[in-house]
C-alpha positions as CSV (number, residue, x, y, z in Angstrom):
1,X,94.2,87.5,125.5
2,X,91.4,85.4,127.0
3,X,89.1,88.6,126.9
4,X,89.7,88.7,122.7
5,X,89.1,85.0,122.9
6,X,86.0,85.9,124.2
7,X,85.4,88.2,121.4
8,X,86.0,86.4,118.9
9,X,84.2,83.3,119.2
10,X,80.6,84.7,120.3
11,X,81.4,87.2,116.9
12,X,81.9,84.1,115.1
13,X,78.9,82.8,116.4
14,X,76.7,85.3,116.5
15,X,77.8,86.2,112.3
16,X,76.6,82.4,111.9
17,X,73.3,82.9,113.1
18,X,73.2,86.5,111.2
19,X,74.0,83.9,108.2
20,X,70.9,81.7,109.4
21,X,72.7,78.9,110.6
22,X,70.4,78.1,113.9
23,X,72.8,78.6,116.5
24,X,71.8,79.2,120.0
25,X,72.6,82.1,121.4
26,X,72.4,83.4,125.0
27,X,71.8,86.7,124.6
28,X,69.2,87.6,121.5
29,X,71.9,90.9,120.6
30,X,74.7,88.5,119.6
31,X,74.0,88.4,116.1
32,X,73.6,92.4,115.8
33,X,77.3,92.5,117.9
34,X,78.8,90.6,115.3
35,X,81.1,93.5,113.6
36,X,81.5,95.5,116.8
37,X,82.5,92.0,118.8
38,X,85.2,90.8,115.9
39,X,86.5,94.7,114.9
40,X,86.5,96.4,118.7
41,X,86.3,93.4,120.7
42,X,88.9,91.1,119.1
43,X,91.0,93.2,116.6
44,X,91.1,96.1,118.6
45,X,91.7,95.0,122.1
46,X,94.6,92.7,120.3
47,X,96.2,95.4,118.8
48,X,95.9,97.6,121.7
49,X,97.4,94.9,123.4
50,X,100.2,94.4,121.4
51,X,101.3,98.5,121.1
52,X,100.7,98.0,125.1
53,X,103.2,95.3,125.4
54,X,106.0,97.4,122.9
55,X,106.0,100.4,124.8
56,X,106.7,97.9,128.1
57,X,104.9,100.7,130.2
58,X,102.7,98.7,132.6
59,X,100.6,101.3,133.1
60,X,99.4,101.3,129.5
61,X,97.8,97.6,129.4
62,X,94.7,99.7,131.2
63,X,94.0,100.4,127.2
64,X,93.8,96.5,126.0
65,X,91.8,96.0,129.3
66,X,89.3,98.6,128.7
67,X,88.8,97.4,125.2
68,X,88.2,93.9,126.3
69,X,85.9,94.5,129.4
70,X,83.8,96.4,126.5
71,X,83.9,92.9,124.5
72,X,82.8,91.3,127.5
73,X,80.0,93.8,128.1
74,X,78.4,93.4,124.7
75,X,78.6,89.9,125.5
76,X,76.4,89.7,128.6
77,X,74.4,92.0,126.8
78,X,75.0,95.3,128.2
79,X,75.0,97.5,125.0
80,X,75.0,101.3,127.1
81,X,78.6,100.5,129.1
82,X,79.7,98.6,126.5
83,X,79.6,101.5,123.8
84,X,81.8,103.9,126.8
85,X,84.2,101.0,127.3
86,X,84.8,100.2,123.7
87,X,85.3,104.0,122.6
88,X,87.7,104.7,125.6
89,X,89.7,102.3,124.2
90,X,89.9,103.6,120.8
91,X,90.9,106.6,122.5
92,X,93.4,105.0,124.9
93,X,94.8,103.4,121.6
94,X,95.0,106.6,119.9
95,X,97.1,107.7,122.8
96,X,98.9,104.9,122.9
97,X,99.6,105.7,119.0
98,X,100.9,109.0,120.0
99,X,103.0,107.8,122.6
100,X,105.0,105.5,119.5
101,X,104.8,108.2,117.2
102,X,106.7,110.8,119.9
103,X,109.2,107.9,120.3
104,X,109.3,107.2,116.7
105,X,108.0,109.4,114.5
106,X,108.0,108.2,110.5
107,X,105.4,107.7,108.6
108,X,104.2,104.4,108.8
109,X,104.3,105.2,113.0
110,X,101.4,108.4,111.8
111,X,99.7,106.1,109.8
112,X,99.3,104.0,112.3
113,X,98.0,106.4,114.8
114,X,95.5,107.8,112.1
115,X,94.2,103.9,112.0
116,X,93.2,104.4,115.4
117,X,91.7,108.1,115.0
118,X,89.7,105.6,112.2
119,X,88.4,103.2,115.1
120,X,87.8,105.8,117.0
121,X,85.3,108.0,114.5
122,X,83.7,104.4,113.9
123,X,83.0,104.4,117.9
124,X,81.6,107.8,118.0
125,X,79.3,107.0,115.2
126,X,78.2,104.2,116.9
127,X,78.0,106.0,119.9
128,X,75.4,108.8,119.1
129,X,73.0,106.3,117.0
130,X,74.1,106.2,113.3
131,X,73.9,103.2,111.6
132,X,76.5,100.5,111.9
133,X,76.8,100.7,108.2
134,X,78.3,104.0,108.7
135,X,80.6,103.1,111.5
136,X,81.8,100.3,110.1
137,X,83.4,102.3,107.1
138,X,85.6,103.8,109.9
139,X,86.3,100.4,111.3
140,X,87.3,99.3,108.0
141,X,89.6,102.1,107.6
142,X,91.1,101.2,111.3
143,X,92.4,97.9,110.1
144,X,93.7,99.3,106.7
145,X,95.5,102.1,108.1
146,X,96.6,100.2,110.9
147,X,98.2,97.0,108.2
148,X,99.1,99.5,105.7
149,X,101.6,101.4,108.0
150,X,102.9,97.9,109.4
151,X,103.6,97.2,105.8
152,X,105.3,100.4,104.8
153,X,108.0,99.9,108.2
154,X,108.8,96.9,106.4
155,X,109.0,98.1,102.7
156,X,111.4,100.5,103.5
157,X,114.5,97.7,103.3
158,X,113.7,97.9,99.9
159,X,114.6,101.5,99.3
160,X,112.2,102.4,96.3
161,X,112.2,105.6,94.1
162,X,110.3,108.7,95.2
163,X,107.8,108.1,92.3
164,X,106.5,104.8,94.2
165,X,106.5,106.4,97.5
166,X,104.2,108.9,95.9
167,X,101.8,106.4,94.6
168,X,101.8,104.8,97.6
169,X,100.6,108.2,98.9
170,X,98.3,109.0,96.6
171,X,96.1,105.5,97.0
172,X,96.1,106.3,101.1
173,X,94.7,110.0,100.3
174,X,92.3,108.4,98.1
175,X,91.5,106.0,100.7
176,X,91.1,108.7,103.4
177,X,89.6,111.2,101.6
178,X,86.7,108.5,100.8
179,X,86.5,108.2,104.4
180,X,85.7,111.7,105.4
181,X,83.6,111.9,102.1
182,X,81.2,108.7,103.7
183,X,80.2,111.9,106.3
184,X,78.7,114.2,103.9
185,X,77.9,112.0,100.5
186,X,78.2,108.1,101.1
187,X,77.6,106.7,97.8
188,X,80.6,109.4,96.8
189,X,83.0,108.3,99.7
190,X,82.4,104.9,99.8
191,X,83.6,105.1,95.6
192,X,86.1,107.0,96.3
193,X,87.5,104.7,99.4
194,X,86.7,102.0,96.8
195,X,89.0,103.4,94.5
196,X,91.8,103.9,97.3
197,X,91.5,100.2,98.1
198,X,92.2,98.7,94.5
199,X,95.0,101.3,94.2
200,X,96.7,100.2,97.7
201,X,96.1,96.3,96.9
202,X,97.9,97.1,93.2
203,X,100.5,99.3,94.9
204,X,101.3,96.0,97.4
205,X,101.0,93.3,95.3
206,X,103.6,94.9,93.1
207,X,105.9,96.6,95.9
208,X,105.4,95.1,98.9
209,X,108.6,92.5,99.9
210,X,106.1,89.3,100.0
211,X,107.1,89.4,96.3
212,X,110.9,88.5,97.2
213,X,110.1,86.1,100.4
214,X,107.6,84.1,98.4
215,X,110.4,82.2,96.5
216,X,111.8,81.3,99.9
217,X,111.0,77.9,101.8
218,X,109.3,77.3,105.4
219,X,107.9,80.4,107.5
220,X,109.0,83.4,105.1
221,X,107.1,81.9,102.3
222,X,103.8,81.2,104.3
223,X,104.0,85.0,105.3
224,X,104.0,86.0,102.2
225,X,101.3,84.0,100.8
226,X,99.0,85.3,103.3
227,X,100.1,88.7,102.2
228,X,100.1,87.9,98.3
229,X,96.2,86.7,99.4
230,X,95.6,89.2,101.7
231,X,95.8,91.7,98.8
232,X,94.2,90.5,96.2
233,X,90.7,90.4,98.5
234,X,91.3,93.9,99.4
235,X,91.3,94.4,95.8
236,X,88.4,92.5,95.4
237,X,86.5,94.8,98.1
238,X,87.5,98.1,96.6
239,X,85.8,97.0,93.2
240,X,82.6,95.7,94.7
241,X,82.8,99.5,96.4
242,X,83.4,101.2,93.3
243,X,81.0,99.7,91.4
244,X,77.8,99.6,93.4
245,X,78.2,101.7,97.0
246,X,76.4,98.6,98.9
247,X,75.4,99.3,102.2
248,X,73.0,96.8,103.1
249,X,72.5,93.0,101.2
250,X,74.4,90.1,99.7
251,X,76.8,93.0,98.3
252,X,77.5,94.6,101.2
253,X,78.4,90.9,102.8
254,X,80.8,90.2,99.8
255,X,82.5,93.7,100.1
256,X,83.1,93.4,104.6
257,X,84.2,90.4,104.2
258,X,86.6,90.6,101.3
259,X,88.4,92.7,103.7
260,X,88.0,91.7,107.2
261,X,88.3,87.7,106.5
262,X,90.2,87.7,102.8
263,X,92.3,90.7,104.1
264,X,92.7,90.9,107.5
265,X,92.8,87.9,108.6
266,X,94.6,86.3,105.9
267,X,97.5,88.8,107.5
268,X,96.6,87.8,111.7
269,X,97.1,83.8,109.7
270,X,100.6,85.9,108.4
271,X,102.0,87.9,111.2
272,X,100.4,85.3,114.1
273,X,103.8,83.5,114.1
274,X,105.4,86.6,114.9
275,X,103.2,88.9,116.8
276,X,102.2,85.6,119.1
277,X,105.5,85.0,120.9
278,X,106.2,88.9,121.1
279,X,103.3,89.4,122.7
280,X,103.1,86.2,125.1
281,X,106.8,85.1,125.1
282,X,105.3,81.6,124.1
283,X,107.2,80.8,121.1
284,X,105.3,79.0,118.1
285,X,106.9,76.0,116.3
286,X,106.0,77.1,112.4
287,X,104.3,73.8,110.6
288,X,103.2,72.7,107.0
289,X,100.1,72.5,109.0
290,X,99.2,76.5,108.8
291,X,98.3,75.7,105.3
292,X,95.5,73.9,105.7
293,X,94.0,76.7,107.7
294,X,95.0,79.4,105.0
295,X,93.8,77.4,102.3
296,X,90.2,76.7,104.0
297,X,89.9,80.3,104.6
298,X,90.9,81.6,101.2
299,X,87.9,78.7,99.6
300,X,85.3,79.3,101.8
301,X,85.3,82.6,101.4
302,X,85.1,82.6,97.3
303,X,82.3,80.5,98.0
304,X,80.8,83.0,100.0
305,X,81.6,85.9,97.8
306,X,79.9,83.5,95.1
307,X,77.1,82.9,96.9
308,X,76.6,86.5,97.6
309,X,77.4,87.8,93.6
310,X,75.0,85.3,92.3
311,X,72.2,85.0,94.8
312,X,72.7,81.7,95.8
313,X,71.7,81.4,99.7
314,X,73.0,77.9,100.4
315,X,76.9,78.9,98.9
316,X,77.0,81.8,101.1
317,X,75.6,79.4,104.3
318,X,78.0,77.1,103.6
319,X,80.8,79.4,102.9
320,X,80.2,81.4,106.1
321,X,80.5,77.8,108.0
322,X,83.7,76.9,106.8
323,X,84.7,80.5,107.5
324,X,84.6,80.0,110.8
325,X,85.9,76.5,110.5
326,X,88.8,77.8,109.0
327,X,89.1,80.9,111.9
328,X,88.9,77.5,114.0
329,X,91.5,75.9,112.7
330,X,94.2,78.4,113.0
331,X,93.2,78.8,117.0
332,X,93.6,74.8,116.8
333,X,96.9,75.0,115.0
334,X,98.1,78.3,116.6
335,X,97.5,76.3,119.9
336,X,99.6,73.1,118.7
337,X,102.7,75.2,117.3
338,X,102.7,76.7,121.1
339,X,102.3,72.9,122.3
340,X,105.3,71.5,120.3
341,X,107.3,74.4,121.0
342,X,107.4,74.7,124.8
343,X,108.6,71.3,125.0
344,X,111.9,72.5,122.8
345,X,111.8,75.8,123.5
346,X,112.2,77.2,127.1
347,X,109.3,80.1,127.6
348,X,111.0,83.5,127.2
349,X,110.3,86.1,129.9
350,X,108.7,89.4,128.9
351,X,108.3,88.7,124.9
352,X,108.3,92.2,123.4
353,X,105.8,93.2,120.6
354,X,106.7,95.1,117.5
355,X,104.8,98.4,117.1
356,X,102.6,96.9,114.2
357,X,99.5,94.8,114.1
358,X,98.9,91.4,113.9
């Protein structure tokens, strides 16, 4: 946990001064380790953590610690050992992956594990010199996969005709087969993953269970406004991927972080409540207070998006500063919950994960 820490606040830091906030930095490669520090470093070594911590096989919290020493290596600046240590643990995740699916094998479990193939491909193109444009495609597709088979574990309560399972189907093939297009035509795949995108965030915003838990009160109905959110950026993201294929520029900054900030971590702000005390057995008191977090994120980022639509320099700055703000915030709240809970709550020994991400 202190190794993803470490991840994520020199990402944070280093995307501020890629933003040209002047930040300084101690190494001059923090601001190029920005997507690798917050994807591999932070999201990857968490998750890995967490399917670690679910299996309850000691031996398999090598995978997280890999991952994180990696984080720690880009860090101080050692970019060859880091690239090894971040790809083996893609790879130890994948196994890890395979380990759940031969324990429990379902759909959202092979989804899942095809997140982490995602990661993985993202590594290797990192690895032999492509450009991170490319391998951040695959990193993307890590984190969707990876949320999207969460999310179908816990649709399935909800028993819903074939025909919808089919769609849902048909907008991860779309999404995937824009993927593997990205290798051979990009401006083709990255449409086409685009297109996947907008039909997954429609197919969720219209099946997904947040739409029942949102009329309830307290900790069910935060959840699923940072899933109701959550969606409607990854929406946003396909479009701007349909419609223009950015790879580099203001365009390319609105479509990454649509997903990884309006998206993802508008669903770590969701399931942190839960994933938290599974993996540390430190239970979290939930407060009114996650909202202001939430709601910080959700504005800064249209500002930023803004900012980077209609060339306006000082909305994106600004935006990308209360970005962090907001990613801020929720450490500073997440932190408090833990606080006011440990004095009601005695700490529970060997808190268990569930098999999905944050």
């Amino acid at each position: 946990m202190a190794l993803t820490l470490v991840a994520l606040v020199v990402g944070v830091w280093g995307g501020l001064v890629r933003l040209g906030w002047g930040l300084p930095v101690a190494r001059p490669a923090w601001p190029a380790f920005h997507g690798p520090l917050m994807v591999g470093g932070f999201l990857g070594t968490l998750i890995s953590l967490e399917r670690a911590v679910a299996l309850d096989v000691p031996g398999y919290l090598l995978v997280p610690a890999v991952s994180g020493l990696g984080a720690l290596a880009l860090v101080a600046g050692a970019h060859g050992p880091a690239l090894w240590l971040l790809t083996a643990g893609s790879v130890g995740l994948v196994l890890l992956s395979a380990a759940i699916v031969r324990r429990q094998t379902a759909p959202f479990t092979l989804l899942m594990a095809l997140g982490a193939v995602a990661w993985t491909v993202g590594n290797g193109l990192w690895m032999v010199g492509a450009p991170v444009s490319s391998a951040v495609l695959w990193w993307s597709g890590f984190l969707v996969l990876t949320i999207a088979g969460e999310r179908l574990e816990l649709n399935r309560v909800l028993r819903p005709p074939p025909r919808v399972w089919q769609a849902f189907w048909v907008a991860v093939g779309l999404y995937v087969l824009g993927l593997g297009g990205t290798l051979w035509h990009p401006a083709v795949g990255v449409r086409l993953a685009g297109t996947g995108l907008v039909a997954l965030a429609i197919w969720f915003g219209r099946y997904d269970i947040a739409r029942y838990t949102v009329r309830q009160r307290g900790l069910p109905r935060f959840i699923a406004l940072c899933l109701l959110a959550g969606y409607v950026w990854l929406g946003v993201a396909g479009v701007i991927g349909m419609a223009t294929r950015p790879m580099a520029g203001p365009l390319y900054d609105a479509m990454l972080h649509a997903l990884f900030l309006g998206f993802v971590f508008s669903m770590i702000f969701g399931h942190a409540p839960l994933v938290f005390p599974g993996v540390t057995g430190v239970p979290l008191a939930y407060s009114s207070a996650f909202y202001g977090h939430l709601g910080l994120l959700h504005a800064s980022l249209l500002m930023r998006v803004v900012g980077d639509v209609s060339g306006l320099i000082t909305w994106r700055q600004a935006g990308g500063l209360l970005n962090a703000l907001a990613i801020l915030l929720f450490l500073a709240n997440t932190g408090r919950a833990a606080f006011i809970a440990r004095r009601t709550t005695p700490l529970r020994p060997g808190g268990r994960g569930a098999a999905g991400p944050a």
